[in-house]
PDB file of N, CA, C and O in Angstrom:
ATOM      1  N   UNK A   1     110.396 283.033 215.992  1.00  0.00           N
ATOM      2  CA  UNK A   1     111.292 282.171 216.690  1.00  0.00           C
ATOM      3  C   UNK A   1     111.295 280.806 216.032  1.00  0.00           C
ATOM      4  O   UNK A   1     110.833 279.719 216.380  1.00  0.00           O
ATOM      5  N   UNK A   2     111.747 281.082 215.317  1.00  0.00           N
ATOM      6  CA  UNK A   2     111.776 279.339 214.238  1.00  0.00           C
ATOM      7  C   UNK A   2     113.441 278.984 214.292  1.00  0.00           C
ATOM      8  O   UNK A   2     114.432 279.711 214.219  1.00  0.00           O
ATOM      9  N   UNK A   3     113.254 277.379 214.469  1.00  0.00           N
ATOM     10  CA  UNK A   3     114.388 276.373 215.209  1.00  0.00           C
ATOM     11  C   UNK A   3     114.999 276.215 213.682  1.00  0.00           C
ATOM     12  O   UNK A   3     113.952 276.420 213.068  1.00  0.00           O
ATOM     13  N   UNK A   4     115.815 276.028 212.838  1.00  0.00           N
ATOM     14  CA  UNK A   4     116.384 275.963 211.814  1.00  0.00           C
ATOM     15  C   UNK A   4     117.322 274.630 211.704  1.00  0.00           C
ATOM     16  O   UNK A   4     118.253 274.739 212.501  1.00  0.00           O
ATOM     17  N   UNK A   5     117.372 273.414 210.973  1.00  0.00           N
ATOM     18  CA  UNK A   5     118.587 272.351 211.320  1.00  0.00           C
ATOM     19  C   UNK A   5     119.827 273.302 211.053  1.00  0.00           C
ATOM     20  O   UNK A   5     119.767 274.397 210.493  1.00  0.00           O
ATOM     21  N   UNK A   6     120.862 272.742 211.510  1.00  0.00           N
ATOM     22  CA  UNK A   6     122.191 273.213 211.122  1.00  0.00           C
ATOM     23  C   UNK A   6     123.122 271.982 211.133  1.00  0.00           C
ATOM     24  O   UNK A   6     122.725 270.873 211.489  1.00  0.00           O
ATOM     25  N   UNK A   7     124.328 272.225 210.741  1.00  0.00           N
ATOM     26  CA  UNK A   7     125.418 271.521 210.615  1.00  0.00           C
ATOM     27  C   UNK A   7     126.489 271.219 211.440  1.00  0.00           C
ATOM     28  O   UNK A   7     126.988 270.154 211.807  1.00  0.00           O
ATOM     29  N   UNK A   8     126.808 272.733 211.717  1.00  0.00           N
ATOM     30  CA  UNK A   8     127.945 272.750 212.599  1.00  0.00           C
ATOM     31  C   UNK A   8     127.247 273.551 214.353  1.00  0.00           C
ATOM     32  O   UNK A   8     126.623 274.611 214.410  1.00  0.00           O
ATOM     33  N   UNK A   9     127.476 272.980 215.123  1.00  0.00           N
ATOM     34  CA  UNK A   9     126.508 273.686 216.109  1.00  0.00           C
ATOM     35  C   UNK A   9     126.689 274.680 216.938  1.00  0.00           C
ATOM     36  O   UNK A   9     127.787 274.427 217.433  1.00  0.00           O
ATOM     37  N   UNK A  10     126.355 275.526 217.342  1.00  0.00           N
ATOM     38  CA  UNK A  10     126.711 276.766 218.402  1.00  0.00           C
ATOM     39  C   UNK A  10     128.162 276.515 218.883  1.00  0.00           C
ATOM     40  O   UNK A  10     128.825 275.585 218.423  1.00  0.00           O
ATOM     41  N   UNK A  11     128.630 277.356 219.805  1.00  0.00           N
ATOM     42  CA  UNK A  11     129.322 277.614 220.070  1.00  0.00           C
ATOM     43  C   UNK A  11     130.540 276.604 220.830  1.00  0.00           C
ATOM     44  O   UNK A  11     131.758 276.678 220.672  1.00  0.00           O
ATOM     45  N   UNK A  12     129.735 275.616 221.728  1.00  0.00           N
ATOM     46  CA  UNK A  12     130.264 274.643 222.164  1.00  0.00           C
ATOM     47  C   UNK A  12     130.080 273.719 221.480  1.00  0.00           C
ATOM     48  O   UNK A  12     131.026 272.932 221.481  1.00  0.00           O
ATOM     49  N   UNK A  13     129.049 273.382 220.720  1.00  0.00           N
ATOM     50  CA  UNK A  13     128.860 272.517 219.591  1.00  0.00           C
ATOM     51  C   UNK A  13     127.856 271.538 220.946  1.00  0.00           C
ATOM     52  O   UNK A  13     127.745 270.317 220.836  1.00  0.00           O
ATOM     53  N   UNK A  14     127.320 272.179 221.938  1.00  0.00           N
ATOM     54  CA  UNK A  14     126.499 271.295 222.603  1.00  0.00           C
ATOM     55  C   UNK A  14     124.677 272.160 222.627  1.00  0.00           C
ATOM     56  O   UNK A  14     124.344 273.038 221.831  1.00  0.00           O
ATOM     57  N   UNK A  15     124.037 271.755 223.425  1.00  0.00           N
ATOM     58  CA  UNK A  15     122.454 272.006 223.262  1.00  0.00           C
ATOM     59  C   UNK A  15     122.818 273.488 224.570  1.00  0.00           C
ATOM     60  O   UNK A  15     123.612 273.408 225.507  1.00  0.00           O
ATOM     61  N   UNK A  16     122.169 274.402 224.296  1.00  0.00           N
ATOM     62  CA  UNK A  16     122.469 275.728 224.960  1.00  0.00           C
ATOM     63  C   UNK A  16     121.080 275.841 225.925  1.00  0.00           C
ATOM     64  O   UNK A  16     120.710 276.867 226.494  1.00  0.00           O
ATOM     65  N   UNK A  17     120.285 274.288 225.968  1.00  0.00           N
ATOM     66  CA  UNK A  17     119.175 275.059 226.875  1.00  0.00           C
ATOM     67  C   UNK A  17     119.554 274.726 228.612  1.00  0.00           C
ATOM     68  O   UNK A  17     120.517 274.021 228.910  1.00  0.00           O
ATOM     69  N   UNK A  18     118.627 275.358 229.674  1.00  0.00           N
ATOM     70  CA  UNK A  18     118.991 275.270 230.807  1.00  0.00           C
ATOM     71  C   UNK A  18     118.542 274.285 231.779  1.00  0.00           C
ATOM     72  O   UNK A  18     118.441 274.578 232.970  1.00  0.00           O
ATOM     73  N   UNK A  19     118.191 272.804 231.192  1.00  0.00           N
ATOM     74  CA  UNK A  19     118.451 271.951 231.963  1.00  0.00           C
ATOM     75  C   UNK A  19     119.595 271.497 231.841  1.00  0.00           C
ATOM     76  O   UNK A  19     119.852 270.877 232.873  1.00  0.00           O
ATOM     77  N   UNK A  20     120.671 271.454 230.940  1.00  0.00           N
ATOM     78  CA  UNK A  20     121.787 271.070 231.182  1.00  0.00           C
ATOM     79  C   UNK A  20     122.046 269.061 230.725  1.00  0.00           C
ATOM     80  O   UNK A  20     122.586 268.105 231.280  1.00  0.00           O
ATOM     81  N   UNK A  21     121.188 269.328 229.262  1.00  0.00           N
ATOM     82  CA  UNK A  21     121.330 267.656 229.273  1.00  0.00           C
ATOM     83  C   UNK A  21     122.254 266.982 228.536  1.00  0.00           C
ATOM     84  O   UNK A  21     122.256 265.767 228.344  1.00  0.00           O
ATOM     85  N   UNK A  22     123.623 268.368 227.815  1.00  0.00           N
ATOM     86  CA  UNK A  22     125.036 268.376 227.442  1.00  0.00           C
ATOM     87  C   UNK A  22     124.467 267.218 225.640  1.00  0.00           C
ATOM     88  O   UNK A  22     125.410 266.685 225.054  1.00  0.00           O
ATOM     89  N   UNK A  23     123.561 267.085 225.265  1.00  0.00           N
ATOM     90  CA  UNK A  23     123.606 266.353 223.870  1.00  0.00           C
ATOM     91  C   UNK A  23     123.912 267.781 222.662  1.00  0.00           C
ATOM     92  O   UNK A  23     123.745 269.000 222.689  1.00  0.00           O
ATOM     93  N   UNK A  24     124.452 266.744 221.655  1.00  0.00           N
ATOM     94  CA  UNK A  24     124.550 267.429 220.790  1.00  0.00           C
ATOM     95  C   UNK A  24     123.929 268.373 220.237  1.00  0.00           C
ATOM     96  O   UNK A  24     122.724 268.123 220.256  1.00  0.00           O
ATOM     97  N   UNK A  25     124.206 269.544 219.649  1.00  0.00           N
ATOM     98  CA  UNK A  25     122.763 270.459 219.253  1.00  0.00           C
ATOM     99  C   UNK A  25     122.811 270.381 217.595  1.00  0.00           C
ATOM    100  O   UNK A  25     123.795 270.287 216.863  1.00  0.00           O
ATOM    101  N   UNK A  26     121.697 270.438 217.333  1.00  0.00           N
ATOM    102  CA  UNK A  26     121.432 270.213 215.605  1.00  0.00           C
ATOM    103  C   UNK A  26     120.444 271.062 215.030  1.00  0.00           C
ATOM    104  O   UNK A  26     120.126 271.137 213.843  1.00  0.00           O
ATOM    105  N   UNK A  27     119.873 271.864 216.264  1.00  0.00           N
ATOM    106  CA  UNK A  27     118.832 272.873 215.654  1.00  0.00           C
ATOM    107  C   UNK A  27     119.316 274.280 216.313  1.00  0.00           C
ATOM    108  O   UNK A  27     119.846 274.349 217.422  1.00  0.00           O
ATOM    109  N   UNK A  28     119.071 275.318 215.520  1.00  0.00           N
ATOM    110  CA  UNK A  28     119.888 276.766 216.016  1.00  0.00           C
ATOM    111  C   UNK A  28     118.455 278.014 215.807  1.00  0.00           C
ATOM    112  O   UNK A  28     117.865 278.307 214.768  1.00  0.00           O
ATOM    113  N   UNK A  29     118.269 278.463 217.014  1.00  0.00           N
ATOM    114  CA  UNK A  29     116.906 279.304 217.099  1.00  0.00           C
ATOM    115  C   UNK A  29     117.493 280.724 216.525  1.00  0.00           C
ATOM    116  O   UNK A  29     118.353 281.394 217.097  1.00  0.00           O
ATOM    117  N   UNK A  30     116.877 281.040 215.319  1.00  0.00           N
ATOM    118  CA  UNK A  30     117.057 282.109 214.502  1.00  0.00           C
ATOM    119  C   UNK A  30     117.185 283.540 215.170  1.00  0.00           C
ATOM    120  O   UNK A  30     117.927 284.419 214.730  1.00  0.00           O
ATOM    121  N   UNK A  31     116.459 283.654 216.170  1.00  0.00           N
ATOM    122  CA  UNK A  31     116.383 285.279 216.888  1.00  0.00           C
ATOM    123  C   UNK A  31     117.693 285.284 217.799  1.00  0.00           C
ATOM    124  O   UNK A  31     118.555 286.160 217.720  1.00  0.00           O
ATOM    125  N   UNK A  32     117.740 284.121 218.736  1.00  0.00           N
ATOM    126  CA  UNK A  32     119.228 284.649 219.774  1.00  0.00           C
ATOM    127  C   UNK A  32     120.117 283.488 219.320  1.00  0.00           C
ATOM    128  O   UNK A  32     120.775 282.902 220.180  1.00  0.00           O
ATOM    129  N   UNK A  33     120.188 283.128 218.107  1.00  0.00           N
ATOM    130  CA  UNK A  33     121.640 281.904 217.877  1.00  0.00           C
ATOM    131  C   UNK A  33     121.640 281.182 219.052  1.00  0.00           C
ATOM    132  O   UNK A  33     122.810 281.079 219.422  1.00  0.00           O
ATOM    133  N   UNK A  34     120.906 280.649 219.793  1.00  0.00           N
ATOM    134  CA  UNK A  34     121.136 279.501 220.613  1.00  0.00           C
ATOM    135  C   UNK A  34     120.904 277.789 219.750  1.00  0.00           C
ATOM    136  O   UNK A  34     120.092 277.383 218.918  1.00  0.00           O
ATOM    137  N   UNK A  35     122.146 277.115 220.514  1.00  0.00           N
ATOM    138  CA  UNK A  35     121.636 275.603 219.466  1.00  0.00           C
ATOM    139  C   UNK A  35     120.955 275.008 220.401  1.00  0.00           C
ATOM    140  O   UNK A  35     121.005 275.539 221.511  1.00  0.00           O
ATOM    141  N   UNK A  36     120.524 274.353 220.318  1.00  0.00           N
ATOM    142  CA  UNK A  36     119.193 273.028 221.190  1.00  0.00           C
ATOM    143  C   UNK A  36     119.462 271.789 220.336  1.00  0.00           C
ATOM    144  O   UNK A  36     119.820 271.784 219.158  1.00  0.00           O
ATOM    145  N   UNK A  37     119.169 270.472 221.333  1.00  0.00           N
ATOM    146  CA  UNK A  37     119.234 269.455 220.648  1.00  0.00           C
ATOM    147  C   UNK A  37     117.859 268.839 220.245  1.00  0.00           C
ATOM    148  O   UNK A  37     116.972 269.286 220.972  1.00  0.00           O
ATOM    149  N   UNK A  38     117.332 267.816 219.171  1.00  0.00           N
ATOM    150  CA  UNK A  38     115.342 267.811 219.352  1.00  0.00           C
ATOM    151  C   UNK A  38     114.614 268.394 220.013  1.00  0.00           C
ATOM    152  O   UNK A  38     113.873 269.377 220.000  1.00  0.00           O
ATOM    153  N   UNK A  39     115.152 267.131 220.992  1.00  0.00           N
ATOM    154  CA  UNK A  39     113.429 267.357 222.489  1.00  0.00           C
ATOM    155  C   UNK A  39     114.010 268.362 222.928  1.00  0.00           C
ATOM    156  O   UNK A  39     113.035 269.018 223.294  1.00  0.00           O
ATOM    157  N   UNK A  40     115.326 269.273 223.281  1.00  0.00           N
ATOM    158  CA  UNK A  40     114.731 271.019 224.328  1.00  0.00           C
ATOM    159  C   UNK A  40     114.363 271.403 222.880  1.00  0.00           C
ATOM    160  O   UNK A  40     113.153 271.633 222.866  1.00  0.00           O
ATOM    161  N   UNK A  41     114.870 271.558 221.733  1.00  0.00           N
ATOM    162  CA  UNK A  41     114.291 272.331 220.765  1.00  0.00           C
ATOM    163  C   UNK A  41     113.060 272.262 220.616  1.00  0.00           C
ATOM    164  O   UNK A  41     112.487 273.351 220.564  1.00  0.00           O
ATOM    165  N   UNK A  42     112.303 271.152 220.506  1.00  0.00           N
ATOM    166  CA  UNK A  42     110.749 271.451 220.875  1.00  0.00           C
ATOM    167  C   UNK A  42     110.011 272.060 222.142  1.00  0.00           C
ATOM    168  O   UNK A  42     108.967 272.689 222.315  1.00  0.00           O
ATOM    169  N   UNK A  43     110.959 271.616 222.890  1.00  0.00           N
ATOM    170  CA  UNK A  43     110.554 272.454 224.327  1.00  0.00           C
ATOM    171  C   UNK A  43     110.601 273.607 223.974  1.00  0.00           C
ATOM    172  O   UNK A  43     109.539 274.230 223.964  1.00  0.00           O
ATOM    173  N   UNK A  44     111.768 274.239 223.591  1.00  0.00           N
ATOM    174  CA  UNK A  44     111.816 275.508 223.494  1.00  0.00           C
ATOM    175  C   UNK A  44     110.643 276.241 222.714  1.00  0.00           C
ATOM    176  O   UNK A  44     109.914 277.109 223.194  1.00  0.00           O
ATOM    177  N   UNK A  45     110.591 275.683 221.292  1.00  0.00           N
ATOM    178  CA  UNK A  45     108.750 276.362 220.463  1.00  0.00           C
ATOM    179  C   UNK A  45     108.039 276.016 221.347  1.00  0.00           C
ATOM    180  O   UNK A  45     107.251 276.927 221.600  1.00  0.00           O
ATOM    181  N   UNK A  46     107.827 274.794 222.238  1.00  0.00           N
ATOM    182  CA  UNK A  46     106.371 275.447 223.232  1.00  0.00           C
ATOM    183  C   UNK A  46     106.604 275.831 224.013  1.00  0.00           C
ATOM    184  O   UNK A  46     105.683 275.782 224.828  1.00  0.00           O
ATOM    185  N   UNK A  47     107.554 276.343 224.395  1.00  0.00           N
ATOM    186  CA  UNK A  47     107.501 277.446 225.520  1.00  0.00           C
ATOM    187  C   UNK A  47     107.795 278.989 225.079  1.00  0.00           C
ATOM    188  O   UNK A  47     107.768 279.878 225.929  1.00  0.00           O
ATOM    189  N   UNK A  48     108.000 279.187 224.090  1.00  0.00           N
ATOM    190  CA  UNK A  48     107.828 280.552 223.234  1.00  0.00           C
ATOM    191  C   UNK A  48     106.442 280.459 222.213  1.00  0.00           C
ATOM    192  O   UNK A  48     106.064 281.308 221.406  1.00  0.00           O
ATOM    193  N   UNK A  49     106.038 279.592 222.425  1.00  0.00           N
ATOM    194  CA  UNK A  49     104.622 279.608 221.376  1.00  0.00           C
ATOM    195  C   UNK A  49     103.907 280.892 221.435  1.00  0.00           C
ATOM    196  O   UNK A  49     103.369 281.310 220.409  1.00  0.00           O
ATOM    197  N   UNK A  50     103.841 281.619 222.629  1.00  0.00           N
ATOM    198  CA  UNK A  50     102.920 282.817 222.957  1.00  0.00           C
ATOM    199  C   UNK A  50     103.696 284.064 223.005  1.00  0.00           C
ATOM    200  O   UNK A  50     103.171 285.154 223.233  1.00  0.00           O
ATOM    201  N   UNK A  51     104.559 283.947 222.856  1.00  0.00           N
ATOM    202  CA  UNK A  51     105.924 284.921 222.593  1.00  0.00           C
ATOM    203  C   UNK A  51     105.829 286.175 221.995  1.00  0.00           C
ATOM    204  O   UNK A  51     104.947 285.940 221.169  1.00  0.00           O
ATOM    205  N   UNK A  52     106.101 287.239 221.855  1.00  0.00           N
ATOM    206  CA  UNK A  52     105.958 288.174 220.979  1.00  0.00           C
ATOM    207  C   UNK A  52     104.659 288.750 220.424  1.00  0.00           C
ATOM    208  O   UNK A  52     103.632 288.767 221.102  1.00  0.00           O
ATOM    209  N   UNK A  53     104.731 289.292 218.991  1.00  0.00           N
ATOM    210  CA  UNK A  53     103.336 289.802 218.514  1.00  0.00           C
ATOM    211  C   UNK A  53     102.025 288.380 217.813  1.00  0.00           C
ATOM    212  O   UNK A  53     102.012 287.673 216.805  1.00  0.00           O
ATOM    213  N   UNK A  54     101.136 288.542 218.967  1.00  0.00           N
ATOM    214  CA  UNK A  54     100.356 287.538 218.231  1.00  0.00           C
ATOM    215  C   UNK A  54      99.250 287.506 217.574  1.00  0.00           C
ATOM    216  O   UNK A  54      98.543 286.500 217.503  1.00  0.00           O
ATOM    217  N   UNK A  55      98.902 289.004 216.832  1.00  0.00           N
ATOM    218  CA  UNK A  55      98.609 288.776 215.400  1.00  0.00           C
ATOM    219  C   UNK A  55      99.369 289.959 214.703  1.00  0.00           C
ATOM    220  O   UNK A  55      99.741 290.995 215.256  1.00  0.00           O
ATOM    221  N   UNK A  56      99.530 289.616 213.397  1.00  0.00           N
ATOM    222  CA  UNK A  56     100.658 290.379 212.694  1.00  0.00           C
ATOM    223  C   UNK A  56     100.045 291.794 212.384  1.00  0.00           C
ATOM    224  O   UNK A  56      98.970 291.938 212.967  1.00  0.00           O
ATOM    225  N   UNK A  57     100.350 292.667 211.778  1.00  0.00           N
ATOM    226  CA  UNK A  57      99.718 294.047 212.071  1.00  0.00           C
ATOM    227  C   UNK A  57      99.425 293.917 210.083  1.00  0.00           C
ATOM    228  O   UNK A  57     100.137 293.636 209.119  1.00  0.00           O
ATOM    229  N   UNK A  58      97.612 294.408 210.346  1.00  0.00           N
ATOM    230  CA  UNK A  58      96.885 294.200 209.127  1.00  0.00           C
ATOM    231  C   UNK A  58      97.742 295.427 207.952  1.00  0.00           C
ATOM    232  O   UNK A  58      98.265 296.513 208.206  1.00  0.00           O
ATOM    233  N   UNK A  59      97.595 294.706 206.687  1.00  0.00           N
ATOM    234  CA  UNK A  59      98.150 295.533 205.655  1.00  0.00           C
ATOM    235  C   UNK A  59      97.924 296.448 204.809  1.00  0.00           C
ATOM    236  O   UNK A  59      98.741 297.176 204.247  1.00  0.00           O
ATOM    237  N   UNK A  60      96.227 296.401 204.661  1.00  0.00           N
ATOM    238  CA  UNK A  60      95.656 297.470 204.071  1.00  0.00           C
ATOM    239  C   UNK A  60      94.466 298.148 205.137  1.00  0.00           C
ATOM    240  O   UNK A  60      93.238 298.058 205.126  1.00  0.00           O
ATOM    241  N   UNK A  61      95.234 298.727 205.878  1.00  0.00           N
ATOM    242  CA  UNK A  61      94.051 299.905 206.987  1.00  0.00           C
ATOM    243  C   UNK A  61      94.511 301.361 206.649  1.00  0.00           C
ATOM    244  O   UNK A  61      95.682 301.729 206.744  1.00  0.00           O
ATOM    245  N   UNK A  62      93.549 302.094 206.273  1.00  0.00           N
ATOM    246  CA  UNK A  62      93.381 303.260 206.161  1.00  0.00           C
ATOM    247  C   UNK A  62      93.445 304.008 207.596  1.00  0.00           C
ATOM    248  O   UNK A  62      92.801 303.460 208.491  1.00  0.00           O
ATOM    249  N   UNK A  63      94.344 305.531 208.017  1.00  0.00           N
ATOM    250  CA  UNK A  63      94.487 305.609 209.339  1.00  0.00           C
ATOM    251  C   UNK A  63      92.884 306.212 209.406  1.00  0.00           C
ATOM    252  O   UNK A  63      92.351 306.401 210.499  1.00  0.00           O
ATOM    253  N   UNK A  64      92.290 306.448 208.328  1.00  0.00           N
ATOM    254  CA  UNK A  64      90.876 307.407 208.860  1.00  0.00           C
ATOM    255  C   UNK A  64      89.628 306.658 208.342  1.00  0.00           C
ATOM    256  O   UNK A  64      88.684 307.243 207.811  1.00  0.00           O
ATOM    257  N   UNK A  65      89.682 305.496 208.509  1.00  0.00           N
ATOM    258  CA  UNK A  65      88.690 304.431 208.630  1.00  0.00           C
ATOM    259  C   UNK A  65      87.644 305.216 209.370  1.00  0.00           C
ATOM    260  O   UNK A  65      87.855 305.752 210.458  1.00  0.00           O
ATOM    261  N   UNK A  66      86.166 305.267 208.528  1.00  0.00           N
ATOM    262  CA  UNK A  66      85.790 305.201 209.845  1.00  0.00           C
ATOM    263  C   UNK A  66      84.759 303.802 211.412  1.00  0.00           C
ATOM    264  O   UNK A  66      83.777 303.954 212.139  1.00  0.00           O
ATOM    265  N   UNK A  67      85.577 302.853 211.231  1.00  0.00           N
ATOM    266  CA  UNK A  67      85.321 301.891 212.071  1.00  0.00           C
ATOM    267  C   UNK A  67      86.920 302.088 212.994  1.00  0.00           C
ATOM    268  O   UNK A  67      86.958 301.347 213.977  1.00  0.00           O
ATOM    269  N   UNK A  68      87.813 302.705 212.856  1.00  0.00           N
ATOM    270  CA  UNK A  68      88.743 302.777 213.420  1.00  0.00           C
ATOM    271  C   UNK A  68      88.735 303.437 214.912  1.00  0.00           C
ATOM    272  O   UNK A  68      89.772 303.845 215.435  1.00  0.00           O
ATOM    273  N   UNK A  69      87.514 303.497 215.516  1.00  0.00           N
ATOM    274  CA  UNK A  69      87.893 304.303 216.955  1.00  0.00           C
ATOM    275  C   UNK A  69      87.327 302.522 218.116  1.00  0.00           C
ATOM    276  O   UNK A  69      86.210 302.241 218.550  1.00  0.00           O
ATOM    277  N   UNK A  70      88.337 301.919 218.217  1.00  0.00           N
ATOM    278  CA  UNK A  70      88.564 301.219 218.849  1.00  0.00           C
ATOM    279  C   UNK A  70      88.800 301.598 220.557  1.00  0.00           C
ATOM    280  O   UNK A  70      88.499 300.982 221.579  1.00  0.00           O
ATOM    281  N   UNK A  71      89.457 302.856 220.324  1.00  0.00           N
ATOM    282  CA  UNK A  71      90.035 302.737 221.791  1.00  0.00           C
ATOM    283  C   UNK A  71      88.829 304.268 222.052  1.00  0.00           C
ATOM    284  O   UNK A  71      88.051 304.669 221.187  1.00  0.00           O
ATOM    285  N   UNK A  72      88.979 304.833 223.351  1.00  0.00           N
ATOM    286  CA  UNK A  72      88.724 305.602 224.365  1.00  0.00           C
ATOM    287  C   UNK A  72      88.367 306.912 223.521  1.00  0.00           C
ATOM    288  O   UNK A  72      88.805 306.987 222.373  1.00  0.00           O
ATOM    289  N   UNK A  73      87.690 307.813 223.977  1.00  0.00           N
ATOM    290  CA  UNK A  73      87.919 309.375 223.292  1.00  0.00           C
ATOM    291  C   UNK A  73      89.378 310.221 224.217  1.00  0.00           C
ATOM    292  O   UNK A  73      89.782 309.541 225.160  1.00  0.00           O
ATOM    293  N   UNK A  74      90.035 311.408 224.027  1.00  0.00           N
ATOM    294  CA  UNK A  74      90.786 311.563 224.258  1.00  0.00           C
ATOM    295  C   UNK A  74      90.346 312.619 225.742  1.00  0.00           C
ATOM    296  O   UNK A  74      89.733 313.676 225.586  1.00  0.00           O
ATOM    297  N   UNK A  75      90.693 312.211 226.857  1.00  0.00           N
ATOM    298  CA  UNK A  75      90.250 312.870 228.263  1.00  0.00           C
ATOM    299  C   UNK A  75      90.858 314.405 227.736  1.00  0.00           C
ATOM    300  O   UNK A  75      91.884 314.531 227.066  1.00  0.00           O
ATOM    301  N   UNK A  76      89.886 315.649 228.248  1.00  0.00           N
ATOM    302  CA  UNK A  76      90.242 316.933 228.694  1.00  0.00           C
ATOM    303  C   UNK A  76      91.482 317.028 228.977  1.00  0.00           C
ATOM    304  O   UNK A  76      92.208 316.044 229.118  1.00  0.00           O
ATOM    305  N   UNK A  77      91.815 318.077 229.077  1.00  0.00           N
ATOM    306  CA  UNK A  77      93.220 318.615 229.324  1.00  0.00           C
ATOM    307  C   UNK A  77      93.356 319.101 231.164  1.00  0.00           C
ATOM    308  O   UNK A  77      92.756 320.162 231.339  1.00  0.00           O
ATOM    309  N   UNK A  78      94.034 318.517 232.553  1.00  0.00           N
ATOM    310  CA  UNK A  78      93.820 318.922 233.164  1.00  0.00           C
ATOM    311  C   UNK A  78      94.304 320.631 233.104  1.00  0.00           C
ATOM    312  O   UNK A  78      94.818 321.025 232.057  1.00  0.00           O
ATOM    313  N   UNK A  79      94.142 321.464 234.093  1.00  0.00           N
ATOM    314  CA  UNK A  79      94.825 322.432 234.606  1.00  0.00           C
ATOM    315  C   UNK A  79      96.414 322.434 234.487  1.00  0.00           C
ATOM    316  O   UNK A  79      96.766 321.265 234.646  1.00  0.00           O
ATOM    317  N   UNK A  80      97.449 323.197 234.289  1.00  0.00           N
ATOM    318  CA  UNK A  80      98.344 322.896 234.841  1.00  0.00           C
ATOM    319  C   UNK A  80      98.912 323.723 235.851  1.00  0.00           C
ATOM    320  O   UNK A  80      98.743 324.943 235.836  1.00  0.00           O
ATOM    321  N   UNK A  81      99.683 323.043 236.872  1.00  0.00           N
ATOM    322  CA  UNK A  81      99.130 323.053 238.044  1.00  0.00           C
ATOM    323  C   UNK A  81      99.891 324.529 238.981  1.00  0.00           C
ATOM    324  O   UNK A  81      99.869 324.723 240.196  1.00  0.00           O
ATOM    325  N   UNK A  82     100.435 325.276 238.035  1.00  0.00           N
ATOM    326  CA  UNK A  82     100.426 326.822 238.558  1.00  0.00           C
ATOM    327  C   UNK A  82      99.541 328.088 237.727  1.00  0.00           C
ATOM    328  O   UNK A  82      99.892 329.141 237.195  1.00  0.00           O
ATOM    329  N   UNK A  83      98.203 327.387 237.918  1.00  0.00           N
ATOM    330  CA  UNK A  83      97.964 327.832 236.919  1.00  0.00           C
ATOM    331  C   UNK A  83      97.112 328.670 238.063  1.00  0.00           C
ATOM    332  O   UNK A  83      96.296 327.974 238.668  1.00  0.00           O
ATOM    333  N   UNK A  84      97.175 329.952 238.419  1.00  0.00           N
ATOM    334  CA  UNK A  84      95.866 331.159 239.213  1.00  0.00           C
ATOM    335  C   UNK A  84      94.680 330.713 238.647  1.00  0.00           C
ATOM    336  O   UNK A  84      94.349 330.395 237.505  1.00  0.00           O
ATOM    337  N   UNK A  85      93.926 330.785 240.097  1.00  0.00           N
ATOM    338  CA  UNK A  85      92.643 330.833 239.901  1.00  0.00           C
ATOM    339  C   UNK A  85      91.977 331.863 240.071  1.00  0.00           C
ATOM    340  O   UNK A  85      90.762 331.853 239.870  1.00  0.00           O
TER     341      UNK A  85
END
């Protein structure tokens, strides 16, 4: 989510955030094309700071590591459930 300057601005050519403070917009947020003017545009990175994936997914992992069993062993299989007893 990175704020980008621009030139010509969104759509109304005003700041698209939702307090409604109608200034010009000069920065345009790369993921949903919204423009913001400075201060919501900084508002806006800290309030998406925690946003999304927050650490990037490592580049050299082998799937059969063996330090790779992080999670759970895999539970039994129940019954299923017409199954005669």
């Amino acid at each position: 989510m990175a704020l980008v300057p621009i030139k010509t601005a969104s759509e109304t050519g005003y700041c698209d955030c939702i307090c409604g403070c109608y200034e010009l917009a000069s920065l345009r947020d790369e993921d949903t094309g919204k423009g913001y003017c400075p201060a919501c545009g900084k508002d806006h990175v800290d309030l998406n700071a925690g946003v999304g994936i927050p650490l990037p997914a490592p580049a050299n992992v082998s799937a059969n590591a063996p330090n790779s069993r992080k999670s759970a062993a895999m539970p039994s299989p129940a019954d299923p459930p017409g199954r005669l007893r």
